[in-house]
C-alpha positions as CSV (number, residue, x, y, z in Angstrom):
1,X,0.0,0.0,0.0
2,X,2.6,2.5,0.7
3,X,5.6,1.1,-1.9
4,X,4.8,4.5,-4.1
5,X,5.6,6.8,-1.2
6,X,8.5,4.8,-0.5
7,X,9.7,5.0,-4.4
8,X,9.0,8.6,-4.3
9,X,11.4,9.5,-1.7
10,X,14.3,7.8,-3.6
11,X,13.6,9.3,-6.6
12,X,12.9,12.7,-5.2
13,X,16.3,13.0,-3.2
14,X,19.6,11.9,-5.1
15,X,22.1,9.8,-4.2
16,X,24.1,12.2,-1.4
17,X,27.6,11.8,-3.1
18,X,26.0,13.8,-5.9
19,X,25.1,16.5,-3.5
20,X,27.2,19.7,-2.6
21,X,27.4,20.1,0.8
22,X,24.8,23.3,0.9
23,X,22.0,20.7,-0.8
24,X,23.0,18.0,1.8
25,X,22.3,20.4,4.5
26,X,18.8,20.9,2.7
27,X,18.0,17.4,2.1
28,X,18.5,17.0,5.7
29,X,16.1,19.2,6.7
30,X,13.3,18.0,3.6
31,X,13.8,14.8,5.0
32,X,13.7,15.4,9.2
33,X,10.3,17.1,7.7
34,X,9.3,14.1,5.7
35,X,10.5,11.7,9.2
36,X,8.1,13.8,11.6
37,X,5.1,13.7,9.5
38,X,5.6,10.0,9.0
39,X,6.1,9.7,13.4
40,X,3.3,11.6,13.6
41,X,1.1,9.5,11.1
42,X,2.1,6.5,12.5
43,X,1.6,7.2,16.3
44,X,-2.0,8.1,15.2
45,X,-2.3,5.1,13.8
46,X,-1.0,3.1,17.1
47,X,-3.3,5.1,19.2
48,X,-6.3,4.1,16.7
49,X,-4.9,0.2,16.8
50,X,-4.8,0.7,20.8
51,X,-7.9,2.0,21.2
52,X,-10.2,-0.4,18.7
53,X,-8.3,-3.3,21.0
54,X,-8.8,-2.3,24.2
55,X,-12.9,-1.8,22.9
56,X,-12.9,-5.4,21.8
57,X,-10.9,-6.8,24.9
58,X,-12.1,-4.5,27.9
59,X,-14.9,-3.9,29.9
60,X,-15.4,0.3,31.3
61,X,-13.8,0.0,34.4
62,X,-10.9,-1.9,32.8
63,X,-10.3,1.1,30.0
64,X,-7.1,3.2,31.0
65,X,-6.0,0.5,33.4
66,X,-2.4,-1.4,32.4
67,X,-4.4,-4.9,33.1
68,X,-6.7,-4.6,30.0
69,X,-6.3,-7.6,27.4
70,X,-6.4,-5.1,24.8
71,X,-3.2,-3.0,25.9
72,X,-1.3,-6.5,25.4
73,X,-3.0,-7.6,21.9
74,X,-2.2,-3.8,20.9
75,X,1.3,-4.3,22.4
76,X,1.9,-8.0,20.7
77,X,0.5,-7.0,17.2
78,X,2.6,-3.4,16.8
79,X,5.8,-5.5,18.2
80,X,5.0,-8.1,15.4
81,X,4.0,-5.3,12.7
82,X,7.4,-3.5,13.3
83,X,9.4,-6.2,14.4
84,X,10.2,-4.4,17.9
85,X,10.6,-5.9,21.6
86,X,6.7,-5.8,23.1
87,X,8.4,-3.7,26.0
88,X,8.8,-0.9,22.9
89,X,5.5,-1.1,21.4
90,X,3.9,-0.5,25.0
91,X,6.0,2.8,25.0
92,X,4.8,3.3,21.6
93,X,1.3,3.3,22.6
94,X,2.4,5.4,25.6
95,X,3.8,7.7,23.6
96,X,0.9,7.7,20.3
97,X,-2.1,9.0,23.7
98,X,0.3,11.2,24.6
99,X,0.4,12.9,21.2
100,X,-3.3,12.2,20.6
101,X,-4.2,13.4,23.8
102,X,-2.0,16.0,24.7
103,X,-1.1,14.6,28.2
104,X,2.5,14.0,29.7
């Protein structure tokens, strides 16, 4: 699904020993832009992933709680997803309702 944004990028910045060093200095910052907008997309998605699990998995007095079936699902599909310890996709998910809720 996202193969074409991936080819875009290499096509849009050149190889860097073609580069002086004034348009490696700007690719750097193009691409730190390009890196926060994709962190930012993809804790939004970890939040949404979080939350629909912890609706499927835990009752209301569960939601919020570290005990909740769904925070471990969450954690054990992310870790799988991006091939990460489950210990980091927790703090993932720590961090993405931070972000979406402004809290920390």
């Amino acid at each position: 699904m996202f193969d074409s944004g991936v080819e875009w990028l290499r096509e849009t910045v050149p190889a860097p020993a073609s580069l002086s060093a004034a348009e490696l200095i700007d690719a750097m910052v193009a691409l730190a832009r390009v890196e926060s907008a994709v962190t930012e997309r993809k804790l939004a998605v970890i939040a949404e992933l979080a939350d629909q699990r912890i609706g499927e998995q835990c009752d209301a007095e569960q939601v919020g709680r570290w005990d909740c079936d769904g925070i471990g699902i969450a954690e054990s599909e992310i870790s799988a997803a991006l091939t990460t310890a489950r210990q980091h996709a927790g703090t993932l998910i720590a961090l993405a309702w931070i972000h979406r809720f402004g809290c920390g």
